[in-house]
N, CA, C and O atoms as a CHARMM CRD file, in Angstrom:
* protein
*
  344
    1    1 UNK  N     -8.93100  -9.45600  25.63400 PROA 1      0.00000
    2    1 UNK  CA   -10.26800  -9.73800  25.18100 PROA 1      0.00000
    3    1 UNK  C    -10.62700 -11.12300  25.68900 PROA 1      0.00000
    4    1 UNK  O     -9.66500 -11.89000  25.62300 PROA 1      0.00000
    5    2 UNK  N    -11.70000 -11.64500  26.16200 PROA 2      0.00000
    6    2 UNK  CA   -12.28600 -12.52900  26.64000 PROA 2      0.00000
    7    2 UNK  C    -13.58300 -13.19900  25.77400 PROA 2      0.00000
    8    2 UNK  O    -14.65500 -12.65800  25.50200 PROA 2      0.00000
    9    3 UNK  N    -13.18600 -14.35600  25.48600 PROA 3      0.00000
   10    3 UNK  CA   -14.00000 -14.79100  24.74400 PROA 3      0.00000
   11    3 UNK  C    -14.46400 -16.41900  25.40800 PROA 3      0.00000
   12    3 UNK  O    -13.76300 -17.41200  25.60400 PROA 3      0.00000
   13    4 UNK  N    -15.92700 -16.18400  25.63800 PROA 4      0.00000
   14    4 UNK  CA   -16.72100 -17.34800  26.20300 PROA 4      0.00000
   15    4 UNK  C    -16.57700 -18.65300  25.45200 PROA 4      0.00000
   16    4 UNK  O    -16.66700 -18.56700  24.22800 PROA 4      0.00000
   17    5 UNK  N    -16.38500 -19.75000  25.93700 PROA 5      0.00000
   18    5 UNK  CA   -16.79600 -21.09500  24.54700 PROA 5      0.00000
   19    5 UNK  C    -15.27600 -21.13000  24.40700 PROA 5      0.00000
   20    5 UNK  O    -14.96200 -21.92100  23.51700 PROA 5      0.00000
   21    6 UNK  N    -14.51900 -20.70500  24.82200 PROA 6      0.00000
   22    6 UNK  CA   -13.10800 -20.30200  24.23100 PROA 6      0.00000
   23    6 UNK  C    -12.70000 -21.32100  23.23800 PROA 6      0.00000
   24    6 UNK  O    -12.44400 -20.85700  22.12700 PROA 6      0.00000
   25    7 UNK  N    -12.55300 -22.89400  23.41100 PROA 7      0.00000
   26    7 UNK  CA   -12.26300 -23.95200  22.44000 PROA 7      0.00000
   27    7 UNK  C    -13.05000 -23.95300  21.22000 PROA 7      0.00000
   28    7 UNK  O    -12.92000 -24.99300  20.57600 PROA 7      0.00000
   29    8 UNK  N    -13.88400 -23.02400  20.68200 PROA 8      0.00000
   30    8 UNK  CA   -14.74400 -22.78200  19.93500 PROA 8      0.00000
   31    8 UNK  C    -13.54300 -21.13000  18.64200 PROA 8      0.00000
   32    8 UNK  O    -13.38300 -20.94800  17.43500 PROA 8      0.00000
   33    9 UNK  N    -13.14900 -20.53000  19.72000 PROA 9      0.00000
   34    9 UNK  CA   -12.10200 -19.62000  18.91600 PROA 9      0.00000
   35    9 UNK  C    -10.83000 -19.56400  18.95900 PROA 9      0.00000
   36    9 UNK  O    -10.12900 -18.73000  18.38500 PROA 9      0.00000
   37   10 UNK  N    -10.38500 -20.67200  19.81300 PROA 10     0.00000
   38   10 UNK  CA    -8.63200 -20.70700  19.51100 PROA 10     0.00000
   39   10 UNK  C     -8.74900 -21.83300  18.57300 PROA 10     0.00000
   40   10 UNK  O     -7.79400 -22.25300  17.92000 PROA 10     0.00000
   41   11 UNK  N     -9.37100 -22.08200  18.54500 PROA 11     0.00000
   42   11 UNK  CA    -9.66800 -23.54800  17.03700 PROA 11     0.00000
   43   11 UNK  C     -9.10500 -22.50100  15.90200 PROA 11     0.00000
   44   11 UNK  O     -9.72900 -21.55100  15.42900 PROA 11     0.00000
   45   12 UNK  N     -7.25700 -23.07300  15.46600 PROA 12     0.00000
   46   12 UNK  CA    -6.64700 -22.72100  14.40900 PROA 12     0.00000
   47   12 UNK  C     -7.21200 -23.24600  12.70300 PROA 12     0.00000
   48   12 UNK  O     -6.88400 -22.96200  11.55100 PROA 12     0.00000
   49   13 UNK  N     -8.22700 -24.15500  13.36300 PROA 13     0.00000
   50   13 UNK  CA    -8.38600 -24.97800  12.20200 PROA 13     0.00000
   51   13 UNK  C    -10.40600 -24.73300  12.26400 PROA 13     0.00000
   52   13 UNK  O    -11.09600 -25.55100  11.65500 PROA 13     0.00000
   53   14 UNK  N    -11.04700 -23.62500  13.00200 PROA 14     0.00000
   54   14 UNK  CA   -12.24500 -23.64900  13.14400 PROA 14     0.00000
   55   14 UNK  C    -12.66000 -22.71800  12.27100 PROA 14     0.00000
   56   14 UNK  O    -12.04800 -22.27500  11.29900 PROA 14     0.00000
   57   15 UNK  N    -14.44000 -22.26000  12.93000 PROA 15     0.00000
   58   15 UNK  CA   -14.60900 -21.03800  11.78000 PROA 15     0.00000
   59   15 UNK  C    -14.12900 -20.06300  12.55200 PROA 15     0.00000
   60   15 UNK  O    -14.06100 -19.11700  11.76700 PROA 15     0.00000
   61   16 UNK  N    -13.67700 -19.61400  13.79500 PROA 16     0.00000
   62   16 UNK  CA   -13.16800 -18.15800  13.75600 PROA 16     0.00000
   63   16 UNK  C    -11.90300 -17.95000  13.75700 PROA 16     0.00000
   64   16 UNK  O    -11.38800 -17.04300  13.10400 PROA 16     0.00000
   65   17 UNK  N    -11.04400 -19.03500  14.73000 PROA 17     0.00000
   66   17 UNK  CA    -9.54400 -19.10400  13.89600 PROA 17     0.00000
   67   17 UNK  C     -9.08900 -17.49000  14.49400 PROA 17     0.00000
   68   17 UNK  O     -8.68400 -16.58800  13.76000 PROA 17     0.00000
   69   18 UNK  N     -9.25900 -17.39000  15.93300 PROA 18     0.00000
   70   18 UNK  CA    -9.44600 -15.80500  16.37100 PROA 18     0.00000
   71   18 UNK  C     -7.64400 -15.98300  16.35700 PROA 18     0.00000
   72   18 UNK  O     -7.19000 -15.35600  15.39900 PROA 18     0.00000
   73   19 UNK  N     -6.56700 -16.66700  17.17100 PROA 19     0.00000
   74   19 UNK  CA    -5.24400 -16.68600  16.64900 PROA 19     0.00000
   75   19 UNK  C     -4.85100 -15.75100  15.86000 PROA 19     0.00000
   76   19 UNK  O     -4.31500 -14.66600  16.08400 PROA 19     0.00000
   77   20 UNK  N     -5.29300 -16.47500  14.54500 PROA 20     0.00000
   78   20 UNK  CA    -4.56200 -16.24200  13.31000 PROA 20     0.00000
   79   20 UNK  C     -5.39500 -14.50700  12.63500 PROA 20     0.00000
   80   20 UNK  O     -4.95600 -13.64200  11.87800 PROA 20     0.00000
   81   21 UNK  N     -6.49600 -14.62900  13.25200 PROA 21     0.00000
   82   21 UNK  CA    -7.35800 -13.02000  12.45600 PROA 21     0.00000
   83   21 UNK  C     -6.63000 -12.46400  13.60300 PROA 21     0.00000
   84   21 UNK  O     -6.07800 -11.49300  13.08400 PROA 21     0.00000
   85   22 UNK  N     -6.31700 -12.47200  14.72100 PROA 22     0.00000
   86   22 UNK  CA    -5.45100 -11.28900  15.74600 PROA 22     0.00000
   87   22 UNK  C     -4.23300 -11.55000  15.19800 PROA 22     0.00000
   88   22 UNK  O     -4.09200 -10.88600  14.17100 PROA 22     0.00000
   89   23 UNK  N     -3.46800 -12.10600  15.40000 PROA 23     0.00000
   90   23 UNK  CA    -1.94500 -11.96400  14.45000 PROA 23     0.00000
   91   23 UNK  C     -1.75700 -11.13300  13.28700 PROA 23     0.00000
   92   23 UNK  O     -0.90200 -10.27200  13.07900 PROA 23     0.00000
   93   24 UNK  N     -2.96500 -11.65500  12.36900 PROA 24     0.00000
   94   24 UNK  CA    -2.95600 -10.79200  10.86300 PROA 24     0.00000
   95   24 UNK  C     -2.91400  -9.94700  11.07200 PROA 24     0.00000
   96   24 UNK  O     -2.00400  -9.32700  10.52200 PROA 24     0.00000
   97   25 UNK  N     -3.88300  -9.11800  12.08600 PROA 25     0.00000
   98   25 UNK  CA    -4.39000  -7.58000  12.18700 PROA 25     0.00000
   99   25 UNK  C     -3.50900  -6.59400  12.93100 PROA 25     0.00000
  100   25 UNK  O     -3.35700  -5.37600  12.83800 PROA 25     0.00000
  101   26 UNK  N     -2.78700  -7.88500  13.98500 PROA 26     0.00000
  102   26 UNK  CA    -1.75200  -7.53300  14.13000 PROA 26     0.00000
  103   26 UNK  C     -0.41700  -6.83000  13.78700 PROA 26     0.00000
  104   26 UNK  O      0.31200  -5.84300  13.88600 PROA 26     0.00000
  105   27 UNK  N     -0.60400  -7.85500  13.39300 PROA 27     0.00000
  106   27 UNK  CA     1.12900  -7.61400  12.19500 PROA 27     0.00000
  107   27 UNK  C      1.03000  -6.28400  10.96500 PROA 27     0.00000
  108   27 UNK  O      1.94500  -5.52500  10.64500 PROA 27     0.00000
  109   28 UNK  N     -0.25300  -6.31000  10.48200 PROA 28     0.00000
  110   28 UNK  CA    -0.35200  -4.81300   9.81000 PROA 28     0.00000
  111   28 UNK  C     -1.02800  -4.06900  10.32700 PROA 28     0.00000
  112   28 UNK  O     -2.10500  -3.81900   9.78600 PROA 28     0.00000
  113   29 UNK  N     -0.67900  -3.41400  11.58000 PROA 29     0.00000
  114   29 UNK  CA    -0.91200  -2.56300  12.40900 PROA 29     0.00000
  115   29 UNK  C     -2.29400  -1.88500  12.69200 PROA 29     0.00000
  116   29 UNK  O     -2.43900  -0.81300  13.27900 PROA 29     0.00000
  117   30 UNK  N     -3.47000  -2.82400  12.08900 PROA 30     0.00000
  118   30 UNK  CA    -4.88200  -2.90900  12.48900 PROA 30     0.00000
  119   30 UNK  C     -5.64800  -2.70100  13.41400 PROA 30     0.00000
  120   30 UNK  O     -6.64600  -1.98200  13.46500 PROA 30     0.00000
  121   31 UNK  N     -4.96100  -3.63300  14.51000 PROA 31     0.00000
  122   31 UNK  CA    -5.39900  -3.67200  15.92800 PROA 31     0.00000
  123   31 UNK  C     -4.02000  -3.95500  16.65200 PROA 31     0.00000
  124   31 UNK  O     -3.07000  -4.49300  16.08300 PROA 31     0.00000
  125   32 UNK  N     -4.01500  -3.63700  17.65100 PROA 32     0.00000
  126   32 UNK  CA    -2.79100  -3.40900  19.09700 PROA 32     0.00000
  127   32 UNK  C     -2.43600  -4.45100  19.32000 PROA 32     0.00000
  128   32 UNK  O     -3.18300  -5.29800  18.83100 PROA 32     0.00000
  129   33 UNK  N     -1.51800  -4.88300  19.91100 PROA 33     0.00000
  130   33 UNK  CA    -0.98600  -5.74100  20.60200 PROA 33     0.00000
  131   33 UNK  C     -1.88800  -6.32200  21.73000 PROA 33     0.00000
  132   33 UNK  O     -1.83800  -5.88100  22.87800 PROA 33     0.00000
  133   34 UNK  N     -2.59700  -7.18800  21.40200 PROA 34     0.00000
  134   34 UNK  CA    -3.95100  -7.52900  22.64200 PROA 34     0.00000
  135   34 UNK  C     -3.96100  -8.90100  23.03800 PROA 34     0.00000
  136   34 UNK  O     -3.90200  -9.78500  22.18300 PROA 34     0.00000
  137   35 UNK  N     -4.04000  -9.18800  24.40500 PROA 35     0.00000
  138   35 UNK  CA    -4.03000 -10.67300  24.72400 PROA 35     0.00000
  139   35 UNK  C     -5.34800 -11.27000  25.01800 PROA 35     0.00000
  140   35 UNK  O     -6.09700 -10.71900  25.82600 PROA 35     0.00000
  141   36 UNK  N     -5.64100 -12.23600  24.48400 PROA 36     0.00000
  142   36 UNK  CA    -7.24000 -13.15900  24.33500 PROA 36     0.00000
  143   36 UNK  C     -6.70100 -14.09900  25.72200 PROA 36     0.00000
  144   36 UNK  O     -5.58400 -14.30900  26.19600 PROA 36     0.00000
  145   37 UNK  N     -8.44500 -14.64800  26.19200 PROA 37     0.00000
  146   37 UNK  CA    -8.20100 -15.34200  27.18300 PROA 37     0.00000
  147   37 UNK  C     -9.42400 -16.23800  26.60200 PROA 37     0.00000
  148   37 UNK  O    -10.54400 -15.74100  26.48000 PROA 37     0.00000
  149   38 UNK  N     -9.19400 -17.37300  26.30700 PROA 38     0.00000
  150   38 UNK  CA   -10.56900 -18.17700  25.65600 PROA 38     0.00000
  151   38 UNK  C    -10.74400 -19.09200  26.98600 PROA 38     0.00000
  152   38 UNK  O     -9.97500 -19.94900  27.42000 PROA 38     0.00000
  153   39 UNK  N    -12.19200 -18.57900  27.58100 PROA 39     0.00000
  154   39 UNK  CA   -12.43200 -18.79600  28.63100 PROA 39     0.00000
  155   39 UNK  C    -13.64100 -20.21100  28.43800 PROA 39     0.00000
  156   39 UNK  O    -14.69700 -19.94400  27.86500 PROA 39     0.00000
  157   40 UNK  N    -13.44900 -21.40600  28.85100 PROA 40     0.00000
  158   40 UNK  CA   -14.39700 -22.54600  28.73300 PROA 40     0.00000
  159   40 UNK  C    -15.45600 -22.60400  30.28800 PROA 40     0.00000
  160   40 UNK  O    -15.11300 -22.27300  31.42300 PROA 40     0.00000
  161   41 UNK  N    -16.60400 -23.06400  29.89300 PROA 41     0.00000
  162   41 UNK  CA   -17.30400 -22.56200  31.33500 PROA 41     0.00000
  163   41 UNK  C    -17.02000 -24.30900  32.01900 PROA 41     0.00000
  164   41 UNK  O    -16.39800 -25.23400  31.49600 PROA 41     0.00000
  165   42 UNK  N    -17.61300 -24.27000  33.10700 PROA 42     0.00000
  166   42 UNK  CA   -16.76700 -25.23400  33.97900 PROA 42     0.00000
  167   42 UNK  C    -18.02700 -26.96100  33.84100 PROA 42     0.00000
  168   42 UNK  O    -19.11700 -26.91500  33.26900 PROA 42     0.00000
  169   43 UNK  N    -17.53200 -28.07900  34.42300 PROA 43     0.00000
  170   43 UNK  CA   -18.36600 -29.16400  34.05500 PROA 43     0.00000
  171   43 UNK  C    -18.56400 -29.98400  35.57700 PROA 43     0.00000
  172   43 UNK  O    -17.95400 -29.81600  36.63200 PROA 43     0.00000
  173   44 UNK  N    -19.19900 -30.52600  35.37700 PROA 44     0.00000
  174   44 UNK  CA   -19.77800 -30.89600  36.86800 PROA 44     0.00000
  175   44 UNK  C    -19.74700 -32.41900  36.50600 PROA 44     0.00000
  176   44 UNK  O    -19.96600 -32.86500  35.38000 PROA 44     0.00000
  177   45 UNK  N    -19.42200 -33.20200  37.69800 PROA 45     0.00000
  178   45 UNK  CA   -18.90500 -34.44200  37.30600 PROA 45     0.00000
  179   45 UNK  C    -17.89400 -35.03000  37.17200 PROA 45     0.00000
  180   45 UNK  O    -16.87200 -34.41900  37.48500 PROA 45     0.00000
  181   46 UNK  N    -17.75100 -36.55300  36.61600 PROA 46     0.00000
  182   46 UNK  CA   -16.58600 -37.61000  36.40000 PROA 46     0.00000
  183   46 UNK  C    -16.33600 -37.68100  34.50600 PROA 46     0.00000
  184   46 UNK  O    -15.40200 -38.21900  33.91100 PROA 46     0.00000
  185   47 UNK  N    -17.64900 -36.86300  33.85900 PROA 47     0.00000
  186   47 UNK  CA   -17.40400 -37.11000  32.63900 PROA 47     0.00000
  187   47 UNK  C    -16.45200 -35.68800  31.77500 PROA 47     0.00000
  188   47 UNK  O    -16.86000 -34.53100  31.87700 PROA 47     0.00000
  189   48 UNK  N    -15.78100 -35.87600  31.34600 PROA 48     0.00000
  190   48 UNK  CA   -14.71700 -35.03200  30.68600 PROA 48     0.00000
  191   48 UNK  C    -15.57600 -34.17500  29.20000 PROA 48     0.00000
  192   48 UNK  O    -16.51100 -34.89900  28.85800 PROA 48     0.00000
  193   49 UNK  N    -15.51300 -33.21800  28.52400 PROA 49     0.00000
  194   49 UNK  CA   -16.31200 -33.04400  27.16800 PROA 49     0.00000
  195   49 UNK  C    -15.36600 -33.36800  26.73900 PROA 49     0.00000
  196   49 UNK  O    -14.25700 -33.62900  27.20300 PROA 49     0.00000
  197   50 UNK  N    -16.02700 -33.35900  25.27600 PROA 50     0.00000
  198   50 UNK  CA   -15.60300 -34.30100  23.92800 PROA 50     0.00000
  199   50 UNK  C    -14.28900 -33.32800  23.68900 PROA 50     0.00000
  200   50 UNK  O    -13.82400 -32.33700  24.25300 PROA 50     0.00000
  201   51 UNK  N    -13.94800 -34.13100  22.56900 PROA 51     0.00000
  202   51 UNK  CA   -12.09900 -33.70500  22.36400 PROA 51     0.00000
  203   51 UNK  C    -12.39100 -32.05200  21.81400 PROA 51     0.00000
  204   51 UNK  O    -11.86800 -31.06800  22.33700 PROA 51     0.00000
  205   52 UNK  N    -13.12800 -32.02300  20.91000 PROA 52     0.00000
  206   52 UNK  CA   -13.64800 -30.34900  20.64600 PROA 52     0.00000
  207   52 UNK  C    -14.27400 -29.58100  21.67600 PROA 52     0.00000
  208   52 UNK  O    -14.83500 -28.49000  21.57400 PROA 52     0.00000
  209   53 UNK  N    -14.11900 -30.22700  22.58100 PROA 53     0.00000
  210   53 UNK  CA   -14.90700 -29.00700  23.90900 PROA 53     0.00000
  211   53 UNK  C    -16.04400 -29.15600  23.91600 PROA 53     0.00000
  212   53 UNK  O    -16.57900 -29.38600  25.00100 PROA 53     0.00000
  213   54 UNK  N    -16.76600 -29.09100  22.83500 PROA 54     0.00000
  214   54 UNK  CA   -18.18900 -29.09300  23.44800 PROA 54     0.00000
  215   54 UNK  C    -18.88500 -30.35600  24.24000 PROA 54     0.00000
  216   54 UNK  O    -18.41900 -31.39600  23.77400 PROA 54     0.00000
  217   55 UNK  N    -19.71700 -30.58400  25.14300 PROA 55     0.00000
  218   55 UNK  CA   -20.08800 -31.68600  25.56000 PROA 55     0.00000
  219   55 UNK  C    -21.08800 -31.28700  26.86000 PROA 55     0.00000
  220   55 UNK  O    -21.23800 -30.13800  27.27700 PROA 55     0.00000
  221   56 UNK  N    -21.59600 -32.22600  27.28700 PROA 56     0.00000
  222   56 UNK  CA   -22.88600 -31.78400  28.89900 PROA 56     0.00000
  223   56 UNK  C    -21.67500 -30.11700  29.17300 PROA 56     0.00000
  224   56 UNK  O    -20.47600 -29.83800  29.15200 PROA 56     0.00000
  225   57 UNK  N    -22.90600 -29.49900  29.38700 PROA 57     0.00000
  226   57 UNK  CA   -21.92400 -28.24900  30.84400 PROA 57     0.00000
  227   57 UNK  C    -22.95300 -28.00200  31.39900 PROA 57     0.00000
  228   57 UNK  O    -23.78300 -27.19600  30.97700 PROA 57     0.00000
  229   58 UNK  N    -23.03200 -28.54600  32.25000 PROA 58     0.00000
  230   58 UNK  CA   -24.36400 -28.29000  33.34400 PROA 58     0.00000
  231   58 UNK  C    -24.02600 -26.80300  34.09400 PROA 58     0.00000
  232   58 UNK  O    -24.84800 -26.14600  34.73300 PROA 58     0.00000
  233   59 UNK  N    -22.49600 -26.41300  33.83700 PROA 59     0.00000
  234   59 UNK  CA   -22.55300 -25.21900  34.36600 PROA 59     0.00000
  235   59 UNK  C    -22.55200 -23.35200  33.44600 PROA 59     0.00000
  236   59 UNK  O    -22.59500 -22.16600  33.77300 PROA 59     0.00000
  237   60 UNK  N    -22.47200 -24.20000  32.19800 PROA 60     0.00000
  238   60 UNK  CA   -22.73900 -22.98400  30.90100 PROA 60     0.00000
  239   60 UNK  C    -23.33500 -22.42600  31.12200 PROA 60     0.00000
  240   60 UNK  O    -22.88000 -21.29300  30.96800 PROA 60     0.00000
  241   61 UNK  N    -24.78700 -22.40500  31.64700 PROA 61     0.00000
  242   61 UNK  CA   -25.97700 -21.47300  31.91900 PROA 61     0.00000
  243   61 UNK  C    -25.85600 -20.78600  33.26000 PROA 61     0.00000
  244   61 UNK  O    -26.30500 -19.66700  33.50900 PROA 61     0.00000
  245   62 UNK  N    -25.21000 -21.56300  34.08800 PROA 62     0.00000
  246   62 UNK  CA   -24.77700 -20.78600  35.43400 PROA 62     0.00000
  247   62 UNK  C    -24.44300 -19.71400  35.33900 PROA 62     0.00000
  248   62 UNK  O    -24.93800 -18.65100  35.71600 PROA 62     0.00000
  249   63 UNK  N    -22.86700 -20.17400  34.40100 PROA 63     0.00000
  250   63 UNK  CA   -21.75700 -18.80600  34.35200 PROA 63     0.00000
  251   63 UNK  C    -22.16700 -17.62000  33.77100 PROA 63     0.00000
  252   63 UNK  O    -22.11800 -16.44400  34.13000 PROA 63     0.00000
  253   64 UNK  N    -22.86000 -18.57900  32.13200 PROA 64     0.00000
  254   64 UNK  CA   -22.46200 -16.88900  31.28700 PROA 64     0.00000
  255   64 UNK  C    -23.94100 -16.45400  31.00800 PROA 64     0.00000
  256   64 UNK  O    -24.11000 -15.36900  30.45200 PROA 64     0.00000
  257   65 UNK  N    -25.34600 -17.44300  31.45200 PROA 65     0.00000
  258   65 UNK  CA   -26.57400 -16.70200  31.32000 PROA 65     0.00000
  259   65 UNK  C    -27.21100 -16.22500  32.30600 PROA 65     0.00000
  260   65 UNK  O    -28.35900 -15.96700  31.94200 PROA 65     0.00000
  261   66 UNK  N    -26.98800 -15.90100  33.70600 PROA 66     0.00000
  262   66 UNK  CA   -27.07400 -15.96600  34.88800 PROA 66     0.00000
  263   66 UNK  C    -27.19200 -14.50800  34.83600 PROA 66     0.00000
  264   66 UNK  O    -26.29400 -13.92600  34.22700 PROA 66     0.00000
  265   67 UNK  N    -28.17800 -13.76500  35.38400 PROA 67     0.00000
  266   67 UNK  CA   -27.79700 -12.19900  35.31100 PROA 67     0.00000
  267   67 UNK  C    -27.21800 -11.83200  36.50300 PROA 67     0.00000
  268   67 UNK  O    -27.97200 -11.11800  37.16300 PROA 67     0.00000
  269   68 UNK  N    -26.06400 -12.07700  37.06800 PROA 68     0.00000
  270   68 UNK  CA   -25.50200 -11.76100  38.65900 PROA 68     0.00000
  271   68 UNK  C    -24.10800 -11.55500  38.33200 PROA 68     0.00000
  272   68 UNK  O    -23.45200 -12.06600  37.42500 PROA 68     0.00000
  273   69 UNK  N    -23.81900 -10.85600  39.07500 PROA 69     0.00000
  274   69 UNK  CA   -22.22400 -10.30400  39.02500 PROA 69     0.00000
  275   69 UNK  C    -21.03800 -11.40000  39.20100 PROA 69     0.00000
  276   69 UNK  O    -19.86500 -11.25100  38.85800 PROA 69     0.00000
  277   70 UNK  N    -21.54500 -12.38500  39.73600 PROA 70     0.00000
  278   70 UNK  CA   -20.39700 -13.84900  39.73900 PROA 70     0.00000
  279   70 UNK  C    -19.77900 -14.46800  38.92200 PROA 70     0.00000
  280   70 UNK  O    -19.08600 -15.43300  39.24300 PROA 70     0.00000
  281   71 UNK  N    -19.92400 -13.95500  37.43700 PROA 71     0.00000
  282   71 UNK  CA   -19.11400 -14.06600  36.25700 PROA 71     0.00000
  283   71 UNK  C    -17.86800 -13.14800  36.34600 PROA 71     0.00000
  284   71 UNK  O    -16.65900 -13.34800  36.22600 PROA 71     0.00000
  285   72 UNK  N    -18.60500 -12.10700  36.59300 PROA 72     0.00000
  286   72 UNK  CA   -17.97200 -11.24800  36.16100 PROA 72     0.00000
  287   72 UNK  C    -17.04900 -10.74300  37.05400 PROA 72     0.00000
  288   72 UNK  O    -16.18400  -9.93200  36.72200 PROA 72     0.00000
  289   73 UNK  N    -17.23800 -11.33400  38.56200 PROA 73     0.00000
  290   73 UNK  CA   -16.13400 -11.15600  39.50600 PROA 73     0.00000
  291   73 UNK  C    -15.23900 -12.27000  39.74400 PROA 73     0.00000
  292   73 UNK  O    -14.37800 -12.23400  40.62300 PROA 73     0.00000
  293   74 UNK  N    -15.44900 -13.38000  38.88100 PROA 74     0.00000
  294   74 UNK  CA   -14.81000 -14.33000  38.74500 PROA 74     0.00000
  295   74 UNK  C    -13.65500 -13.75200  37.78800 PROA 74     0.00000
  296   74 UNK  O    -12.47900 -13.78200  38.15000 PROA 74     0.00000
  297   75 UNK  N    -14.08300 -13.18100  36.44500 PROA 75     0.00000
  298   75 UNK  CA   -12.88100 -12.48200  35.43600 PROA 75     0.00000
  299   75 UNK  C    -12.43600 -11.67100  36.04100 PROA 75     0.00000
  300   75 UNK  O    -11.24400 -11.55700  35.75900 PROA 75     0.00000
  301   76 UNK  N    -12.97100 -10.52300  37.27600 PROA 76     0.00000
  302   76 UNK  CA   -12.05600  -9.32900  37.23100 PROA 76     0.00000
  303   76 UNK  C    -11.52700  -9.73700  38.68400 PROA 76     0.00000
  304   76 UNK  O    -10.70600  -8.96000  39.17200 PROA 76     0.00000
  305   77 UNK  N    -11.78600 -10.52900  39.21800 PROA 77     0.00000
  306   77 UNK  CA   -11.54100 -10.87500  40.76700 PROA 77     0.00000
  307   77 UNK  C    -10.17100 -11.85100  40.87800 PROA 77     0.00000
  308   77 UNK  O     -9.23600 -11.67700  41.66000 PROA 77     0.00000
  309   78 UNK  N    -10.31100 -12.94800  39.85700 PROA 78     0.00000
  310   78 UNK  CA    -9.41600 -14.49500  39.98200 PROA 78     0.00000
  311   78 UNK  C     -9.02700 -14.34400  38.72900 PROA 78     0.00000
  312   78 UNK  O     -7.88500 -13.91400  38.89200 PROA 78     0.00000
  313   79 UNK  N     -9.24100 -14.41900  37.32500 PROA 79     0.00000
  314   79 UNK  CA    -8.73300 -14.74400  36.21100 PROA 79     0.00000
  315   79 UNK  C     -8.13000 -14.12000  35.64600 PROA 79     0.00000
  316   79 UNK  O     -7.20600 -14.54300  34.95100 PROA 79     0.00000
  317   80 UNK  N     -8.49700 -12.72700  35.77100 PROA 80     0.00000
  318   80 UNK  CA    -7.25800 -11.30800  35.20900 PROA 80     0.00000
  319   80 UNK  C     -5.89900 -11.47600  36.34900 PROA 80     0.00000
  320   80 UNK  O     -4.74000 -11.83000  36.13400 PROA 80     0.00000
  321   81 UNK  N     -6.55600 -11.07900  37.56600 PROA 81     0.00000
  322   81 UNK  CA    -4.97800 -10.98900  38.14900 PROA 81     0.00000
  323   81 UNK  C     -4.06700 -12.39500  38.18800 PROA 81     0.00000
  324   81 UNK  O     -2.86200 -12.30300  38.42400 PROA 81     0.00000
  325   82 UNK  N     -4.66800 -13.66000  37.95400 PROA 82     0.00000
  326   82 UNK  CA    -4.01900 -14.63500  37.51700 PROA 82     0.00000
  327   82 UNK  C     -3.14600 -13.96100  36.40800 PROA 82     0.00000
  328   82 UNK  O     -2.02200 -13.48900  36.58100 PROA 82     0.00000
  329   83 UNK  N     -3.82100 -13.99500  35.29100 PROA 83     0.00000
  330   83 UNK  CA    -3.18300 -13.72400  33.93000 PROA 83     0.00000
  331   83 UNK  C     -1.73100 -12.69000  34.10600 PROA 83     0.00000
  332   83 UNK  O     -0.60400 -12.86200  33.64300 PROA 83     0.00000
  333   84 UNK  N     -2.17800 -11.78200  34.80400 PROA 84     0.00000
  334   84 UNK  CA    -1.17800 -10.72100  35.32100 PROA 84     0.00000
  335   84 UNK  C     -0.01500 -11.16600  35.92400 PROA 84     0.00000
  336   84 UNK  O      1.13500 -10.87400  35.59600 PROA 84     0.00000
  337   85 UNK  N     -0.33400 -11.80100  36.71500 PROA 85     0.00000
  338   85 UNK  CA     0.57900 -12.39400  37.64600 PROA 85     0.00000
  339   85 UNK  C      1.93000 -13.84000  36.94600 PROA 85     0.00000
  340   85 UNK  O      3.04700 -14.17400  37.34100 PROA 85     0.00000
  341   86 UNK  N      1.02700 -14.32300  35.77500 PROA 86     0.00000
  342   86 UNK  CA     1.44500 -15.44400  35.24800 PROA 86     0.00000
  343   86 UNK  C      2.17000 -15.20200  33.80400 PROA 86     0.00000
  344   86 UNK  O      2.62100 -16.15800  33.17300 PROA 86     0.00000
């Protein structure tokens, strides 16, 4: 499962805390054995975002509001078979 903003849901200590609700659901046989990829969109520049992730992304609107297939061949093209591979 792929989730946009990603530092927004592996936050163990946030509101979705996705980790710990996939483990739970996990462990009592709820949902499958499934691997998350908390995907952050990319930043342009010398300035770093803030320690919580959020901060300028001049490229947020590129990636994930953009209606063109370049997201999405970025996940099924480079970032899955990474994952696969790794």
């Amino acid at each position: 499962m792929v989730f946009q903003d990603g530092h927004a849901y592996v936050c163990e200590s946030g509101q979705m805390c996705v980790p710990i609700v996939f483990d739970n659901l996990i462990v009592t046989g709820s949902m499958p054995t499934t691997i998350a990829l908390f995907v952050n969109p990319g930043h342009r520049g010398v300035k770093k975002p803030n320690e919580n992730g959020w901060g300028k992304r001049s490229n947020r609107s590129v990636e994930y509001d953009t209606p063109r297939s370049d997201y999405a061949g970025f996940l099924a093209d480079e970032l899955l078979p990474h994952v696969e591979t790794t």
